[in-house]
PDB file of N, CA, C and O in Angstrom:
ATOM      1  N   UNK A   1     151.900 -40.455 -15.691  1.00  0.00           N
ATOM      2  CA  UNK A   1     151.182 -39.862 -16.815  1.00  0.00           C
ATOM      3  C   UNK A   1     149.758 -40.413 -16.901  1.00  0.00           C
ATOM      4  O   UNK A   1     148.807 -39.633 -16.939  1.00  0.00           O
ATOM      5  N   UNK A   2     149.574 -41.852 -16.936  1.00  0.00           N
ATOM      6  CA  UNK A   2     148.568 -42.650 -16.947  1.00  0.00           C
ATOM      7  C   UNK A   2     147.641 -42.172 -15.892  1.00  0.00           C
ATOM      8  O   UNK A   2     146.637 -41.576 -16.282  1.00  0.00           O
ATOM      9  N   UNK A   3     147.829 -42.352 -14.507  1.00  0.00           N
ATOM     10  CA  UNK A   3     147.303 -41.527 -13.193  1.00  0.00           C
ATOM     11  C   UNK A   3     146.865 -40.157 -13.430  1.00  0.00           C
ATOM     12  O   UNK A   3     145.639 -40.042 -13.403  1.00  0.00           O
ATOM     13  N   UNK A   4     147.686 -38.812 -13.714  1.00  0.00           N
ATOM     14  CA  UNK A   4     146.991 -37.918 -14.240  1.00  0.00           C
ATOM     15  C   UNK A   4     145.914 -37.627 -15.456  1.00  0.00           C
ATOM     16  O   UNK A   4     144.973 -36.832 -15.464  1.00  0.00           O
ATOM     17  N   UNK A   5     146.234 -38.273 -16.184  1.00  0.00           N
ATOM     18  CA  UNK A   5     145.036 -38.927 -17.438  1.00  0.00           C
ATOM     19  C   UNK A   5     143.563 -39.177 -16.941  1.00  0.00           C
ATOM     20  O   UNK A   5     142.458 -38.871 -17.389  1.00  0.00           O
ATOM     21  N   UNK A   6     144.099 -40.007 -15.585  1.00  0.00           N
ATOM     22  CA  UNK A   6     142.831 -40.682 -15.504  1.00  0.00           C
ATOM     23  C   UNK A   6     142.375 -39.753 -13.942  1.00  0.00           C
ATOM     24  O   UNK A   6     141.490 -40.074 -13.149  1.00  0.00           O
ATOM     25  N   UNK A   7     143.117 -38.791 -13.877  1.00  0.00           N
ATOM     26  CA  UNK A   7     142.662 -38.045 -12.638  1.00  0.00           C
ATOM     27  C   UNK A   7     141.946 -36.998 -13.791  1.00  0.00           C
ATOM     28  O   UNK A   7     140.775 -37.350 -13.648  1.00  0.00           O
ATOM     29  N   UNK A   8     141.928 -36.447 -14.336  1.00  0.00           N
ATOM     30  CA  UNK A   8     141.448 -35.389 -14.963  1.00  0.00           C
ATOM     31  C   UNK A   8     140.227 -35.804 -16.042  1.00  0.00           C
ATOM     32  O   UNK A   8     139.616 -34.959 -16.695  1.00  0.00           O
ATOM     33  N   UNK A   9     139.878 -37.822 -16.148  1.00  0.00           N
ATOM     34  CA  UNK A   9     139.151 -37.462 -16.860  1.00  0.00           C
ATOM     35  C   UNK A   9     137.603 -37.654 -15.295  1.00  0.00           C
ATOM     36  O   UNK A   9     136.395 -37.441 -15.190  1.00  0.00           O
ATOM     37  N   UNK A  10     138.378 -38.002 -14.713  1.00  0.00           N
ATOM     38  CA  UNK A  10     137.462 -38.620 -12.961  1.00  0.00           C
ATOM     39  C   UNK A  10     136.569 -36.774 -12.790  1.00  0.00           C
ATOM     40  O   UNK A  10     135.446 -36.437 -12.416  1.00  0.00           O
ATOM     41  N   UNK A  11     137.610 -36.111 -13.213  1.00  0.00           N
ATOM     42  CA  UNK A  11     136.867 -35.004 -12.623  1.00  0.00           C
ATOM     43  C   UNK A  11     136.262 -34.306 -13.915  1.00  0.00           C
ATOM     44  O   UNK A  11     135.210 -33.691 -13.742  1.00  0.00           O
ATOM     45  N   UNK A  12     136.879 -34.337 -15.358  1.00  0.00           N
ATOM     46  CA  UNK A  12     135.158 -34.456 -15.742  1.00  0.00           C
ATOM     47  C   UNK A  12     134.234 -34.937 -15.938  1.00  0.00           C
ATOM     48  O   UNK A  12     133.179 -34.429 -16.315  1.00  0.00           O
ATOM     49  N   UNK A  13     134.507 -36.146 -15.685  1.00  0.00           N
ATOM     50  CA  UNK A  13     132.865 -36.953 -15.494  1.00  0.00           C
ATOM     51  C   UNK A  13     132.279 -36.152 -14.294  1.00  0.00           C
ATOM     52  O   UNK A  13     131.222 -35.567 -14.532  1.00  0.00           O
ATOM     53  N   UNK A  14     132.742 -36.046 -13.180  1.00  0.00           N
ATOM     54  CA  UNK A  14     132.348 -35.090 -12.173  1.00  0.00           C
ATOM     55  C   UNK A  14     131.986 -34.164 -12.781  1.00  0.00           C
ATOM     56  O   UNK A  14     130.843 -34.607 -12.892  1.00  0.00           O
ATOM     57  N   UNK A  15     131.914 -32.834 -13.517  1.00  0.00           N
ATOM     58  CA  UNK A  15     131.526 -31.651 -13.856  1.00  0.00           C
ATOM     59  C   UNK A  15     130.630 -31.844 -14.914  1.00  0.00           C
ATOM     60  O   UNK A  15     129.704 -31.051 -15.087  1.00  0.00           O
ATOM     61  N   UNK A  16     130.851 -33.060 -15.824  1.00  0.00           N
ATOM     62  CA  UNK A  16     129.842 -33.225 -16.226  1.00  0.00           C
ATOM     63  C   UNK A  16     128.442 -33.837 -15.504  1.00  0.00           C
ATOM     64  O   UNK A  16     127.355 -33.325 -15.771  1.00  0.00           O
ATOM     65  N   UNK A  17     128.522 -34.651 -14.835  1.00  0.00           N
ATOM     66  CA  UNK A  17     127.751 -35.386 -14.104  1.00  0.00           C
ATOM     67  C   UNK A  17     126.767 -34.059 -13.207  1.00  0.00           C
ATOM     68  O   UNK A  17     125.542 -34.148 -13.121  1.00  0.00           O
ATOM     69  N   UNK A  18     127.520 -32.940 -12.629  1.00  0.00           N
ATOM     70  CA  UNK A  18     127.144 -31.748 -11.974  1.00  0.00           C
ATOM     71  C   UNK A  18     126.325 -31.229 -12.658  1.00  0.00           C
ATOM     72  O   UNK A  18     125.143 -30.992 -12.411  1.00  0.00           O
ATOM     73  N   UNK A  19     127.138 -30.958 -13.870  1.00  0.00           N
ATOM     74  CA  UNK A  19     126.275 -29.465 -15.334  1.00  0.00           C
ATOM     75  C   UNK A  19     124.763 -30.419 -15.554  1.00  0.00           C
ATOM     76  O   UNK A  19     123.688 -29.852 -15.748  1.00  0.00           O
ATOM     77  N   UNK A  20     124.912 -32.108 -15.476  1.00  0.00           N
ATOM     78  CA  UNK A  20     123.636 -32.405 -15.749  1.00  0.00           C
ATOM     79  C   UNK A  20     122.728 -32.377 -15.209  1.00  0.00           C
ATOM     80  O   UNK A  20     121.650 -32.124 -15.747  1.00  0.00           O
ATOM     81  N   UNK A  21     122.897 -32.664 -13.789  1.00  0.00           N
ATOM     82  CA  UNK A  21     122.117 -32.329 -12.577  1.00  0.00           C
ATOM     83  C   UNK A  21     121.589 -30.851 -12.722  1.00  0.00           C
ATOM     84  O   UNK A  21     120.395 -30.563 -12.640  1.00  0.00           O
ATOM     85  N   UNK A  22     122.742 -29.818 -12.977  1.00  0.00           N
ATOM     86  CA  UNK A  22     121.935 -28.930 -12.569  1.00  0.00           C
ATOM     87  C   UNK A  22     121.123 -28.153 -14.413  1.00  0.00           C
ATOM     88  O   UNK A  22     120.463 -27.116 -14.481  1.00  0.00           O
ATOM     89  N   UNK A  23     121.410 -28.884 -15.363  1.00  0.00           N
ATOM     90  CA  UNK A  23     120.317 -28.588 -16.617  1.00  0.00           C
ATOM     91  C   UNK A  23     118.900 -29.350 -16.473  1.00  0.00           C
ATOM     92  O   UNK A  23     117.819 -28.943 -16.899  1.00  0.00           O
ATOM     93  N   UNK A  24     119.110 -30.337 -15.898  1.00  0.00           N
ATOM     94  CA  UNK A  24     117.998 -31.280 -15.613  1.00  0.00           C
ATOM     95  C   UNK A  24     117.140 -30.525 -14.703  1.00  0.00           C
ATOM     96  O   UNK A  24     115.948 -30.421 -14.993  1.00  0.00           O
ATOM     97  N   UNK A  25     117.578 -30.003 -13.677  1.00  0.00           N
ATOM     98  CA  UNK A  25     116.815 -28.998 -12.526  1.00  0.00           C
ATOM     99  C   UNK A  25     116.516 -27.819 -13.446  1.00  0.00           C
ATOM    100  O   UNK A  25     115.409 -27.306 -13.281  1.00  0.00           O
ATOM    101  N   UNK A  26     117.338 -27.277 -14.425  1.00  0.00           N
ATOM    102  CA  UNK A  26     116.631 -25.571 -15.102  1.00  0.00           C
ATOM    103  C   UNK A  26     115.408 -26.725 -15.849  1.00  0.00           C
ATOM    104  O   UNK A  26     114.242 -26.438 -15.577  1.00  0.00           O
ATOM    105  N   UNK A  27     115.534 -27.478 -16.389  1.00  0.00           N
ATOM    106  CA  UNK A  27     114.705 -28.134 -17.547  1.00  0.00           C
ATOM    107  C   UNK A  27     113.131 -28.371 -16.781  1.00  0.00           C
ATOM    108  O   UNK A  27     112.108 -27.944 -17.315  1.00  0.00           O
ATOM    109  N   UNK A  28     113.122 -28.863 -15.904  1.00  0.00           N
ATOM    110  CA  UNK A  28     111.953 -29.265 -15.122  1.00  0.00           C
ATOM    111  C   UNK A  28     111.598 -28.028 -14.439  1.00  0.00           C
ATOM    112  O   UNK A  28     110.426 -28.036 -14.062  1.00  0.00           O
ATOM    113  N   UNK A  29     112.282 -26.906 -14.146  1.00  0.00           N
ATOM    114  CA  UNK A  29     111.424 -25.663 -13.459  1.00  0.00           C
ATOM    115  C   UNK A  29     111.128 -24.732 -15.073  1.00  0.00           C
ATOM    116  O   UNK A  29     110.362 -23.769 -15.100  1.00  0.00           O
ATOM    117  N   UNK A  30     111.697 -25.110 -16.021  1.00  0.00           N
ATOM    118  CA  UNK A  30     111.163 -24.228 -17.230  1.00  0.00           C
ATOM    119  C   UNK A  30     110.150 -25.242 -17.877  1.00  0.00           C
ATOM    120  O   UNK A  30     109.523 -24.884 -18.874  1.00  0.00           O
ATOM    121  N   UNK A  31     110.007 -26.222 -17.461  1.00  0.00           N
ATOM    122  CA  UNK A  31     108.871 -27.288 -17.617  1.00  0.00           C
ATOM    123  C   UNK A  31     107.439 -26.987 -17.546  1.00  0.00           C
ATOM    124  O   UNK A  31     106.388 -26.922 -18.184  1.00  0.00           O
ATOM    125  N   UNK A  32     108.129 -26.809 -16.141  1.00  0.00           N
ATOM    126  CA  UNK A  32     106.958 -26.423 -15.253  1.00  0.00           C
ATOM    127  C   UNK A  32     106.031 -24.427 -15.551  1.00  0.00           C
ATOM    128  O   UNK A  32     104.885 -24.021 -15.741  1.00  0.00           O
ATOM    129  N   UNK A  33     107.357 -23.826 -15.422  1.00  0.00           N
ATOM    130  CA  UNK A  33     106.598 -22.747 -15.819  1.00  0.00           C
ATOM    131  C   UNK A  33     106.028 -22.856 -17.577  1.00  0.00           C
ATOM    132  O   UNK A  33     104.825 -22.605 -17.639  1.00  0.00           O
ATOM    133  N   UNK A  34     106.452 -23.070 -18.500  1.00  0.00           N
ATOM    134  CA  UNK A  34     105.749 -23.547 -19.631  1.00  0.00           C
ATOM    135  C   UNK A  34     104.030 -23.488 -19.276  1.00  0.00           C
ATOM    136  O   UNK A  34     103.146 -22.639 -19.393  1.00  0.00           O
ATOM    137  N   UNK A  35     104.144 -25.329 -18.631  1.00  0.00           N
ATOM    138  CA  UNK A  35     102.572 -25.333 -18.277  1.00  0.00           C
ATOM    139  C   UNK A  35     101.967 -24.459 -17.804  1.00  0.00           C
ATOM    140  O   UNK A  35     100.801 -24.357 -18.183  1.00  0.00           O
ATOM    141  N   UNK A  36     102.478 -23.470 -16.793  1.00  0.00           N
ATOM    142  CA  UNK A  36     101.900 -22.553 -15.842  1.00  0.00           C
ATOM    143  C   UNK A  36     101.625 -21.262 -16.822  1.00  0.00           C
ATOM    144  O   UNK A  36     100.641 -20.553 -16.607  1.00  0.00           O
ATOM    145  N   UNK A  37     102.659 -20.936 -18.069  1.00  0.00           N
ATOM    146  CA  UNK A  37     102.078 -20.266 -19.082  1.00  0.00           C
ATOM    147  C   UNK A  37     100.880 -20.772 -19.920  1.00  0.00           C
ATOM    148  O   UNK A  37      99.773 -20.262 -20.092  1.00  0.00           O
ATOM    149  N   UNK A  38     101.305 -21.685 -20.297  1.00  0.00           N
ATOM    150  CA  UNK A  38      99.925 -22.221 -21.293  1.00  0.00           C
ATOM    151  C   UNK A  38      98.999 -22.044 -20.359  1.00  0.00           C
ATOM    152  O   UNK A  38      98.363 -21.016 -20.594  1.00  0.00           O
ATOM    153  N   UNK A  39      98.663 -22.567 -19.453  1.00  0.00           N
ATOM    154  CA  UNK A  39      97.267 -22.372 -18.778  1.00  0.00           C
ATOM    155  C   UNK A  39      96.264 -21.177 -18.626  1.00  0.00           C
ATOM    156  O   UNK A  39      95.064 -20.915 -18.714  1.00  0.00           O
ATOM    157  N   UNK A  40      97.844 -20.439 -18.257  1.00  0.00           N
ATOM    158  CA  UNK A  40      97.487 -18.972 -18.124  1.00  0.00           C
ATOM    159  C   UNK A  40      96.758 -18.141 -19.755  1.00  0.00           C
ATOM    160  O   UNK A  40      95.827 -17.354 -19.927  1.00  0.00           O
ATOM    161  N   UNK A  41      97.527 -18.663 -20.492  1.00  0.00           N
ATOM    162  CA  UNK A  41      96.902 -18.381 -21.667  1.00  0.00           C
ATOM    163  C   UNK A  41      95.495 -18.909 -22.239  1.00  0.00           C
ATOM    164  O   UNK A  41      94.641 -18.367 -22.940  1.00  0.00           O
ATOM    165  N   UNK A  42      95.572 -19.884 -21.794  1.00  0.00           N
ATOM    166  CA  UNK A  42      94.644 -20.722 -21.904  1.00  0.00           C
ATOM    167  C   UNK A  42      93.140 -19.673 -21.426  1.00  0.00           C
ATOM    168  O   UNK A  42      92.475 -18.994 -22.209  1.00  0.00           O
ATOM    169  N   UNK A  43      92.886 -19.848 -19.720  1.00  0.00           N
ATOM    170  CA  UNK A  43      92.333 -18.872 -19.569  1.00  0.00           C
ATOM    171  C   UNK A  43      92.184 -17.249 -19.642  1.00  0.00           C
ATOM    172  O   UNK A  43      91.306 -16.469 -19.274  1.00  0.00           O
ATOM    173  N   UNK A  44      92.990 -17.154 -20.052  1.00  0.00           N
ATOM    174  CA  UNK A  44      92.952 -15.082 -20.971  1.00  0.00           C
ATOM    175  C   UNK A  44      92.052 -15.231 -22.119  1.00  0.00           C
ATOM    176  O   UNK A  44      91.195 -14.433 -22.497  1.00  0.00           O
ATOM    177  N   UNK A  45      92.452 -16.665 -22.751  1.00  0.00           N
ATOM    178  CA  UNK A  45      91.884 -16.261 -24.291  1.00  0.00           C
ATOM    179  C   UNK A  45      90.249 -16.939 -24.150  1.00  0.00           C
ATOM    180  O   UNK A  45      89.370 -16.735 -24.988  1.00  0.00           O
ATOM    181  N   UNK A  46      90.105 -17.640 -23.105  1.00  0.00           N
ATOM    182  CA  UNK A  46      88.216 -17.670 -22.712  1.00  0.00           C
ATOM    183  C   UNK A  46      87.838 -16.732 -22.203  1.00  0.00           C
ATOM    184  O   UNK A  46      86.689 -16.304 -22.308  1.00  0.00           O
ATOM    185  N   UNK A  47      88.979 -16.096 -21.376  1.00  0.00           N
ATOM    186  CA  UNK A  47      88.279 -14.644 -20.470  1.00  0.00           C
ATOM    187  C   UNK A  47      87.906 -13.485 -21.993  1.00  0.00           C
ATOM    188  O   UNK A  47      86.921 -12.764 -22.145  1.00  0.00           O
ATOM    189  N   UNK A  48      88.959 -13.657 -22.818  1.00  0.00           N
ATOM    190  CA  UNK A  48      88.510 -12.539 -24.128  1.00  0.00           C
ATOM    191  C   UNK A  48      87.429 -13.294 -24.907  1.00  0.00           C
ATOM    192  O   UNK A  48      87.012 -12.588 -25.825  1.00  0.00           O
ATOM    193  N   UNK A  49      86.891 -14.382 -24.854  1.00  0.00           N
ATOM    194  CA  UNK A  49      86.183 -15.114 -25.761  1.00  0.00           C
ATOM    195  C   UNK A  49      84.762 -14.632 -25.263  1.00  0.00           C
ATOM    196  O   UNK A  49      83.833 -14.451 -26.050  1.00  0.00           O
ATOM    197  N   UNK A  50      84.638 -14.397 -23.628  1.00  0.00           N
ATOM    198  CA  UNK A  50      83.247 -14.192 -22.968  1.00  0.00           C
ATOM    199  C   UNK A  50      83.717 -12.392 -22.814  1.00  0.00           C
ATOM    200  O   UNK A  50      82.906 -11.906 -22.026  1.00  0.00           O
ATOM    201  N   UNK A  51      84.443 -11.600 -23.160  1.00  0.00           N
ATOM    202  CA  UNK A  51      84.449 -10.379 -22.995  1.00  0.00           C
ATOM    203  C   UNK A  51      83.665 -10.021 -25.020  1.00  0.00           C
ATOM    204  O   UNK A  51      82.782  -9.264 -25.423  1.00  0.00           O
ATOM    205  N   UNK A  52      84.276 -10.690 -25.498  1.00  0.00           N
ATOM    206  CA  UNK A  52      83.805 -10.509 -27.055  1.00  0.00           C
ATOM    207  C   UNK A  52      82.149 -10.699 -26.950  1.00  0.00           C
ATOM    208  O   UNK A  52      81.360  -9.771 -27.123  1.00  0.00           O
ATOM    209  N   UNK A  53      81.906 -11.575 -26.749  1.00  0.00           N
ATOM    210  CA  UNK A  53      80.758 -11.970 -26.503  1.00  0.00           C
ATOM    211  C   UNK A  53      79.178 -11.140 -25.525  1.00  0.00           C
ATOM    212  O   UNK A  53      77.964 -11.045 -25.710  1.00  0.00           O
ATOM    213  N   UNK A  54      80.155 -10.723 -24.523  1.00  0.00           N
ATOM    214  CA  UNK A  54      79.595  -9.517 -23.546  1.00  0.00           C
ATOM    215  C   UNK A  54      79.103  -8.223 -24.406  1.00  0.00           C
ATOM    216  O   UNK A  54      78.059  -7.572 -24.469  1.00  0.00           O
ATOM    217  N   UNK A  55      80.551  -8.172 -25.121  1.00  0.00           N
ATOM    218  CA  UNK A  55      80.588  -6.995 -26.153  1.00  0.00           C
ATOM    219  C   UNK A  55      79.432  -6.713 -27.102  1.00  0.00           C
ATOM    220  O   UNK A  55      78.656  -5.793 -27.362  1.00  0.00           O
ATOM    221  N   UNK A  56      79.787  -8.375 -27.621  1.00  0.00           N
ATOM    222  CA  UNK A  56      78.630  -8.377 -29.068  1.00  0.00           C
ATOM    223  C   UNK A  56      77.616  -7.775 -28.902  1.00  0.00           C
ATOM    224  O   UNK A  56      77.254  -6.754 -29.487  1.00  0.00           O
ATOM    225  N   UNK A  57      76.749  -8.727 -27.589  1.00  0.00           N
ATOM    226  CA  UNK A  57      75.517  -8.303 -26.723  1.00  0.00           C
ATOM    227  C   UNK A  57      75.200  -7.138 -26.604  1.00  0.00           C
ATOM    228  O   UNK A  57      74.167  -6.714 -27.124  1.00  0.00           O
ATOM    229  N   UNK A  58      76.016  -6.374 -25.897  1.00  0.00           N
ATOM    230  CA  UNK A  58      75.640  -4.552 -25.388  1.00  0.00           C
ATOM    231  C   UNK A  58      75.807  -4.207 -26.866  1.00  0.00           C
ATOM    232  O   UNK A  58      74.936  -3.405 -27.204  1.00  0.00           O
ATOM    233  N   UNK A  59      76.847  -4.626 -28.122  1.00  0.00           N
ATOM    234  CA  UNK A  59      76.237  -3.425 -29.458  1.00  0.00           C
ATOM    235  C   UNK A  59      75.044  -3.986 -29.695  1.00  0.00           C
ATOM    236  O   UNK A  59      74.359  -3.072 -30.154  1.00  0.00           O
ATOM    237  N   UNK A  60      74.527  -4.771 -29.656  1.00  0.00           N
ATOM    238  CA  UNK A  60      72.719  -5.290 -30.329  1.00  0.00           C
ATOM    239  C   UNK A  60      72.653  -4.655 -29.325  1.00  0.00           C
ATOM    240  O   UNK A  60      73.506  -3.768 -29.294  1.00  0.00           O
ATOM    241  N   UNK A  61      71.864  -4.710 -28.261  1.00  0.00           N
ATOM    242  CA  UNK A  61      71.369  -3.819 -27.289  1.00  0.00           C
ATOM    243  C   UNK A  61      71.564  -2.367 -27.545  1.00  0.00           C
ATOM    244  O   UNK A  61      70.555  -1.684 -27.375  1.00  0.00           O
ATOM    245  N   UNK A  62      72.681  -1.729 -27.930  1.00  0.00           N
ATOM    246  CA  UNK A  62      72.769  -0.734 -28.391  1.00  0.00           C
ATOM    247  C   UNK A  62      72.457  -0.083 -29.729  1.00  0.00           C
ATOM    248  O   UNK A  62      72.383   1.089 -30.097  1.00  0.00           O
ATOM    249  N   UNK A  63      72.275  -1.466 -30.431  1.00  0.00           N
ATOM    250  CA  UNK A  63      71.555  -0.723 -31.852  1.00  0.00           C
ATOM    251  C   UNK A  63      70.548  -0.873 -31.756  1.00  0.00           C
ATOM    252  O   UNK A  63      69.936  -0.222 -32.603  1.00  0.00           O
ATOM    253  N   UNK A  64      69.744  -1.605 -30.935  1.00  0.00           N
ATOM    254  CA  UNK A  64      68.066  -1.879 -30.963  1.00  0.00           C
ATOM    255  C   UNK A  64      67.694  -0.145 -30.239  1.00  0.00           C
ATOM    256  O   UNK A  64      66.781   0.639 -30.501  1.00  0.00           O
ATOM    257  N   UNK A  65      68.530  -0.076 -29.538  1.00  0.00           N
ATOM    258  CA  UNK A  65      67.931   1.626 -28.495  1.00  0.00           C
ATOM    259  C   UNK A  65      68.138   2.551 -29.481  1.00  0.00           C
ATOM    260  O   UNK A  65      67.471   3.576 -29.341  1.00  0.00           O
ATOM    261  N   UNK A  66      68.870   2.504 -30.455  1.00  0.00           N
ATOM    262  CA  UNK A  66      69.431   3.357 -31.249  1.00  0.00           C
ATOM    263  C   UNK A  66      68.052   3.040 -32.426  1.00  0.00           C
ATOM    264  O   UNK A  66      67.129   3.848 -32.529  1.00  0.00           O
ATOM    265  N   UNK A  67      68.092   2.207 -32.958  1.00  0.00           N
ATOM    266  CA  UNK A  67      66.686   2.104 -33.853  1.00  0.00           C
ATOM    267  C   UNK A  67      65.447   2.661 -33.386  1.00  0.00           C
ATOM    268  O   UNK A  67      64.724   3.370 -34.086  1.00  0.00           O
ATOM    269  N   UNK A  68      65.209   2.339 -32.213  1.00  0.00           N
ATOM    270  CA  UNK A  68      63.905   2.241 -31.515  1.00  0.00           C
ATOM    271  C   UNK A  68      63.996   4.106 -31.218  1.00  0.00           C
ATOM    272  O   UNK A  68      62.912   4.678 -31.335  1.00  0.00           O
ATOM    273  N   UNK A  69      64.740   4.646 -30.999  1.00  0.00           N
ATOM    274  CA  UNK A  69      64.851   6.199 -30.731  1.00  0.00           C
ATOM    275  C   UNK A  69      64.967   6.726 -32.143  1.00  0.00           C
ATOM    276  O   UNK A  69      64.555   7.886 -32.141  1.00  0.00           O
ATOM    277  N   UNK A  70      65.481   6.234 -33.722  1.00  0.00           N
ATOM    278  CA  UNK A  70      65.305   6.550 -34.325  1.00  0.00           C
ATOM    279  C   UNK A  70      63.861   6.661 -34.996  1.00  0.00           C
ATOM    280  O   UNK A  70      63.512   7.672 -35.604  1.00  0.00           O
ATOM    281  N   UNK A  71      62.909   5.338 -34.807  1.00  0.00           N
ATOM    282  CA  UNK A  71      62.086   5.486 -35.156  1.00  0.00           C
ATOM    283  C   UNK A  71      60.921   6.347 -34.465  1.00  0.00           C
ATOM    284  O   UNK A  71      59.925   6.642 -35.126  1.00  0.00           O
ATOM    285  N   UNK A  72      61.044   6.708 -33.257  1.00  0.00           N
ATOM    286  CA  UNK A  72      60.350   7.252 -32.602  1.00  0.00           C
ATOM    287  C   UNK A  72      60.496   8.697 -32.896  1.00  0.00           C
ATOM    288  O   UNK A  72      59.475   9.378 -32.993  1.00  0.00           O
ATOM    289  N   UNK A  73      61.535   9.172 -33.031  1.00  0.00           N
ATOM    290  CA  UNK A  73      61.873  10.465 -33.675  1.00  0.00           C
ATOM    291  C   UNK A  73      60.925  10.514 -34.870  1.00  0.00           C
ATOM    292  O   UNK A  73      59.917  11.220 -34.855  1.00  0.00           O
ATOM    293  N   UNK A  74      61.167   9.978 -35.595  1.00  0.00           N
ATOM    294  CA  UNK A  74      60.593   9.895 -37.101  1.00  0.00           C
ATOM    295  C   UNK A  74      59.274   9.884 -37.114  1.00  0.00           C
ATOM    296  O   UNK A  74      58.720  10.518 -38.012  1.00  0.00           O
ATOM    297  N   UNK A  75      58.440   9.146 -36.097  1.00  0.00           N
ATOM    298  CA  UNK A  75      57.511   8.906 -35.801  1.00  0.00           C
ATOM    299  C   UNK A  75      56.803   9.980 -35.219  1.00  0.00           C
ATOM    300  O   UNK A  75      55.589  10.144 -35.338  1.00  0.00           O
ATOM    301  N   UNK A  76      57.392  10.538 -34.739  1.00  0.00           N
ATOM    302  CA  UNK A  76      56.636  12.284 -33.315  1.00  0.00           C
ATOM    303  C   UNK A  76      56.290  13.297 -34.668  1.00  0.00           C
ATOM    304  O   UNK A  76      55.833  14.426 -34.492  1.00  0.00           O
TER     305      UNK A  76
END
């Protein structure tokens, strides 16, 4: 009785010992992609920070042409 007791708890320490190995391996590749998201985010939201910015630019540029043709109209 004692022998089977201690055979069954041998093998779950084994399955446990396994399941940890292999959560420890999901844990460090979802680790890893994490960082590989943040980064990624990281640069999207400077790439939209200099697209906003691009933006801003061409509407002034576009309201100065837009003034400057208004007044010239007005002006003829």
């Amino acid at each position: 009785m004692l022998e089977a007791s201690l055979s069954q708890l041998e093998q779950l320490v084994t399955d446990l010992v396994q399941q940890n190995r292999h959560l420890t391996g999901l844990n460090e590749t979802l680790s890893a992609e994490l960082a590989k998201a943040k980064d990624e985010n990281e640069s999207l939201q400077l790439s939209l920070m200099e697209q906003e910015e691009l933006h801003g630019s061409t509407a002034a540029r576009i309201q100065t042409l837009i003034e400057r043709a208004s007044s010239a109209t007005v002006g003829a």
